[in-house]
Every structure is written in structure tokens, then in C-alpha cells.
C-alpha positions in Angstrom: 8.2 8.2 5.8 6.2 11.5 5.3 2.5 11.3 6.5 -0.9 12.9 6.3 0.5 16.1 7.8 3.1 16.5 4.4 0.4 16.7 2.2 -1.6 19.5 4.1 -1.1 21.7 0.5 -2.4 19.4 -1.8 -6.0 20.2 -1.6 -5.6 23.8 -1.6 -2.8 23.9 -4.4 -5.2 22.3 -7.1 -8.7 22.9 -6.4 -9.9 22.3 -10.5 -8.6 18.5 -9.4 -10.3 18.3 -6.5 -13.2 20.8 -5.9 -15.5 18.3 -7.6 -14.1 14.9 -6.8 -10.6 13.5 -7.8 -8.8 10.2 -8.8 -5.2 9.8 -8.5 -4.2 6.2 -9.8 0.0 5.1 -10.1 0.9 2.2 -12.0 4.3 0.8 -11.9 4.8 1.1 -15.9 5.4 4.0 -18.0 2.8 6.3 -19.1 2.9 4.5 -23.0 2.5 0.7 -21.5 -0.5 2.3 -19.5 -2.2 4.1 -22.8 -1.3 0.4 -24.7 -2.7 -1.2 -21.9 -6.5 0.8 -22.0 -6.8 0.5 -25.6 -4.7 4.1 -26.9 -7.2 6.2 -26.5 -7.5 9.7 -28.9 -7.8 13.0 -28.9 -4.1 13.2 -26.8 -2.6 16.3 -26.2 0.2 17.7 -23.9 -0.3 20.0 -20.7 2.3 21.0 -18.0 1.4 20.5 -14.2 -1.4 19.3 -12.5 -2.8 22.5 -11.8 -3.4 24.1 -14.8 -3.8 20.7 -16.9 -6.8 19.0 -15.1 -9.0 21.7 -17.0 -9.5 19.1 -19.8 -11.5 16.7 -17.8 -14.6 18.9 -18.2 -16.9 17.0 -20.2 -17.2 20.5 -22.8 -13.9 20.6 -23.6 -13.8 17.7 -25.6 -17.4 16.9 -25.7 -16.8 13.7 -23.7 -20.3 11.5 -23.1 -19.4 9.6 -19.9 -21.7 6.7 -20.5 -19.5 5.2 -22.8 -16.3 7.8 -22.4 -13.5 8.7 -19.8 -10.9 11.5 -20.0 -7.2 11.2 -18.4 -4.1 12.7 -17.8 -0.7 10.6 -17.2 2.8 11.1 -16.8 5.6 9.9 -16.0 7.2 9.4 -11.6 9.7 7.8 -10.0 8.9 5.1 -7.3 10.0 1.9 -6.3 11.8 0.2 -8.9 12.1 2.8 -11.5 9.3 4.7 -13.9 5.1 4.6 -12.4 2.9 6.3 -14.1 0.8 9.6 -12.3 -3.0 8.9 -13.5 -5.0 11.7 -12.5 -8.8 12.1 -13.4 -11.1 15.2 -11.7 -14.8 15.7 -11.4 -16.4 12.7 -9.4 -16.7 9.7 -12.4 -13.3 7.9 -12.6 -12.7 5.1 -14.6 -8.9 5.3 -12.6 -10.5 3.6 -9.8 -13.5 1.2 -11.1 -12.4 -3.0 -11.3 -13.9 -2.8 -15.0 -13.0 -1.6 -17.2 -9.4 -1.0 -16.0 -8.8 -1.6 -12.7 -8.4 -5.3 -13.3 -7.0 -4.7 -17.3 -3.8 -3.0 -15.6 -3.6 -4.9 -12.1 -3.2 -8.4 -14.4 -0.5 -6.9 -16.0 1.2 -3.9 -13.4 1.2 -3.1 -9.8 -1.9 -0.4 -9.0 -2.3 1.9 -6.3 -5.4 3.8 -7.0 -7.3 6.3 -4.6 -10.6 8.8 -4.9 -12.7 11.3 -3.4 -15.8 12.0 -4.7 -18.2 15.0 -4.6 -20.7 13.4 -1.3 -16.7 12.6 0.5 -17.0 8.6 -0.1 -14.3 7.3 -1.6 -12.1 3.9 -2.3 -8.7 3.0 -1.9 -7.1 -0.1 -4.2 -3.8 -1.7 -4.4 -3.5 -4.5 -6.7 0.2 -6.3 -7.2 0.7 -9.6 -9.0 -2.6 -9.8 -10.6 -4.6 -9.7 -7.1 -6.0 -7.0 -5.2 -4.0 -6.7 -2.2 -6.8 -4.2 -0.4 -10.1 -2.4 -1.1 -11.5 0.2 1.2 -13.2 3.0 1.6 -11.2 5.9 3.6 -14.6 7.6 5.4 -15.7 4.3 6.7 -12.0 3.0 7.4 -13.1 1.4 10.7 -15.2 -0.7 9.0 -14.1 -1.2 5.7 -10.6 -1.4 6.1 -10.2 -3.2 9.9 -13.1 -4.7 10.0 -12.7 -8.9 9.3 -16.6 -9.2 8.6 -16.9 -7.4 5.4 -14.9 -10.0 3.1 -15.8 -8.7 0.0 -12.7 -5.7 1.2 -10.1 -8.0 2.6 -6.8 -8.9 1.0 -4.0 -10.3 1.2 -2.5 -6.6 1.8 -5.0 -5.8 4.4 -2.3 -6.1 7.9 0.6 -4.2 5.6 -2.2 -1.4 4.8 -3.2 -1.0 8.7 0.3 -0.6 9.7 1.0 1.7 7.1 -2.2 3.8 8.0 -1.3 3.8 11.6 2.1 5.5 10.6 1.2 7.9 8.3 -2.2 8.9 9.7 -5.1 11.0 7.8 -7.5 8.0 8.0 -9.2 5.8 10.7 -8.7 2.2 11.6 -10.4 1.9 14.6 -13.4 3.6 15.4 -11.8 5.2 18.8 -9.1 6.7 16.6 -9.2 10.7 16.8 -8.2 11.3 12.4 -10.2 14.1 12.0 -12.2 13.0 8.5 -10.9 16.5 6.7 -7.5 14.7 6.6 -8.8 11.5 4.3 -7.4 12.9 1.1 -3.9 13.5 2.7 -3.7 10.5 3.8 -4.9 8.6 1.1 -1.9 10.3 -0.5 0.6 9.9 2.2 -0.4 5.5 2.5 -0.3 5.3 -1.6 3.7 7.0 -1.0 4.2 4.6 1.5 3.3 1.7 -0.9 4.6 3.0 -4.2 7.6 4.9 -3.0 6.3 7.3 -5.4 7.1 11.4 -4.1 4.3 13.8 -5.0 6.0 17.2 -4.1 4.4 20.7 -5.2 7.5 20.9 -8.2 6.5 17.3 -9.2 3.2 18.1 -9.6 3.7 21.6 -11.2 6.2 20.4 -13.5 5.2 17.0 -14.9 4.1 16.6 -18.7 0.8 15.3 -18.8 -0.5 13.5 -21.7 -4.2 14.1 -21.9 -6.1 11.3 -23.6 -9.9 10.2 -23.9 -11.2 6.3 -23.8 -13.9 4.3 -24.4 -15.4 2.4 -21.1 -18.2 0.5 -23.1 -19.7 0.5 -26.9 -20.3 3.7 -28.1 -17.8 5.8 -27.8 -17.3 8.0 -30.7 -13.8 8.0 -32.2 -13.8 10.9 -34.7 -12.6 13.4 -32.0 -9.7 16.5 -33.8 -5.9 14.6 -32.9 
């Protein structure tokens, strides 16, 4: 099982994903069923790797308004059980990680593991399997959020399966005493959402994938006359 300490690169590899905040949302379905799944979305174009590919999200380059709009890229991994799809969203407004609009759309239909950072360093972390959510927490306050039995509205039936993956691959508190130093949370955010998914994020994964780059609406009035 690889940990926190494996993804010590990630950061530094892609900083236009996550200078500014990041989502990075896997779906056990292939990257179509996911696009079916949100509604299609337009304006889709191709880009290789992560790196160089995450430029779209900037709202100029395809004059996205993100009251009503949210721009993706997806492709395709291999995890657990055959094809996920790689979600990954930059800048800090991520519809890859809010319940509505598609949090709960794609957990009723696929298994979800879905993690951010944003800008200020708060995040969440989601896992949703057989149309439930499994686990909900946020990685900064981990020793309240994710151990913690008096905050209900963050339990899940996942929760004891989470902490004993977090305990093994590290990057993130459970306990308050715990030593995780908090510039880890993004690695092992990563390294827990491996663990659940079975889904391997290496540097040639990530440089090599085909994203498809598509824009969605979120609510009523999104424009759809954007160039295909």
C-alpha cells in the first residue's frame, strides 16, 4: 500500500492544478458514462497530461460564468474492478466535490471517491458506494471531522474502514495527539483515495492520460452556444 510519503511530487509536478485549489474526483465508470451521467456537457476538447491540460479551467479561456457553469477534465484509470474515471478540476470552485449537483447524481448510480483543497487549505474528502455516502470529512480538521462521533452530520457507514486506512497511509490527522504535519493533507488525501479505489496515480499516468475537457451547467443559466 503506498502512503502520504509516495505522493511527495505531486504538488510540485502540477502547480497550474493546484496553486489555486484542486479537485480530484474517481468514479468507477468510464469517462463517457460520467459526461452521460452530468448531462454531456459542450465545448469538449482533447489535452494530454495533467500538467499542461488543467490550463482550461481558467474561467477566460472559455469564458466560463461559474454561477451557473463548471469546467472539467476526465479520463480514463485503472482501479479496482476495471476502468474509473480521473475527474480533475483546478482553481478553488469544484463542482467534482459539492453533493448537488453531482456528487449525489453519480454516487446513485457509481462508486465516488472525491477529494479538494482549496485556496484558504480547507478541504473535504467523500466516498460514496451503493448510493450512500460511506464518509465525509474535512482533511485540516481530521481530528474532529473525521474521528470525532459527535459531529453526525460526517459519519458513515465507511467511517472505521477510512480511520484505518488513514492510520496506514498517513498525511492526515485522526487524533489530535497525532504528529501529520498539515503540509502533508494533499498527499494523503491522495494516498487514502488509492487505498480505496485501487486507482495508481504515478507521474507517467498523469503526464500521459488523454483528458477530455468539457464545460457544464450547475443551475439555470448556463449559456450553451459555446465554439465545439
Amino acid at each position: 500500500m503506498r502512503t502520504s510519503d509516495d505522493f511527495g511530487w505531486i504538488r510540485a509536478a502540477y502547480p497550474v492544478w493546484f496553486d489555486n485549489g484542486y479537485c480530484a474526483t474517481l468514479v468507477r465508470a468510464d469517462p463517457e458514462a460520467v459526461l452521460a451521467a452530468l448531462g454531456g456537457g459542450y465545448a469538449r476538447r482533447t489535452v494530454v497530461g495533467v500538467g499542461s491540460g488543467l490550463g482550461f479551467i481558467a474561467v477566460h479561456d472559455y469564458d466560463v460564468d461559474l454561477e451557473v457553469e463548471q469546467a472539467f477534465g476526465v479520463t480514463a484509470v485503472a482501479g479496482d474492478g476495471g476502468c474509473w474515471t480521473l475527474l480533475a478540476q483546478s482553481e478553488s470552485s469544484f463542482i467534482g466535490i459539492d453533493d448537488k449537483p453531482m456528487i449525489e447524481v453519480l454516487g446513485e448510480r457509481f462508486e465516488v471517491v472525491s477529494h479538494s483543497v482549496g485556496s484558504s487549505g480547507y478541504g473535504q474528502f467523500k466516498w460514496w458506494r451503493d448510493g450512500r455516502r460511506q464518509i465525509m470529512f474535512e482533511p485540516l480538521l481530521a481530528p474532529h471531522t473525521l474521528s470525532s462521533e459527535n459531529l453526525p452530520e460526517y459519519a458513515g457507514s465507511g467511517r472505521d474502514t477510512v480511520v484505518e486506512l488513514v492510520r496506514l497511509t498517513g498525511g492526515i490527522q485522526v487524533e489530535a495527539t497525532d504528529t501529520t504535519s498539515e503540509n502533508s493533507l494533499v498527499e494523503g488525501a491522495f494516498a487514502l483515495a488509492e487505498a480505496l479505489t485501487g486507482v495508481h496515480l504515478t507521474r507517467e499516468v498523469l503526464d500521459t492520460a488523454v483528458f477530455t475537457l468539457s464545460v457544464i451547467a450547475i443551475r439555470p443559466g448556463a449559456r450553451w452556444d459555446r465554439p465545439q
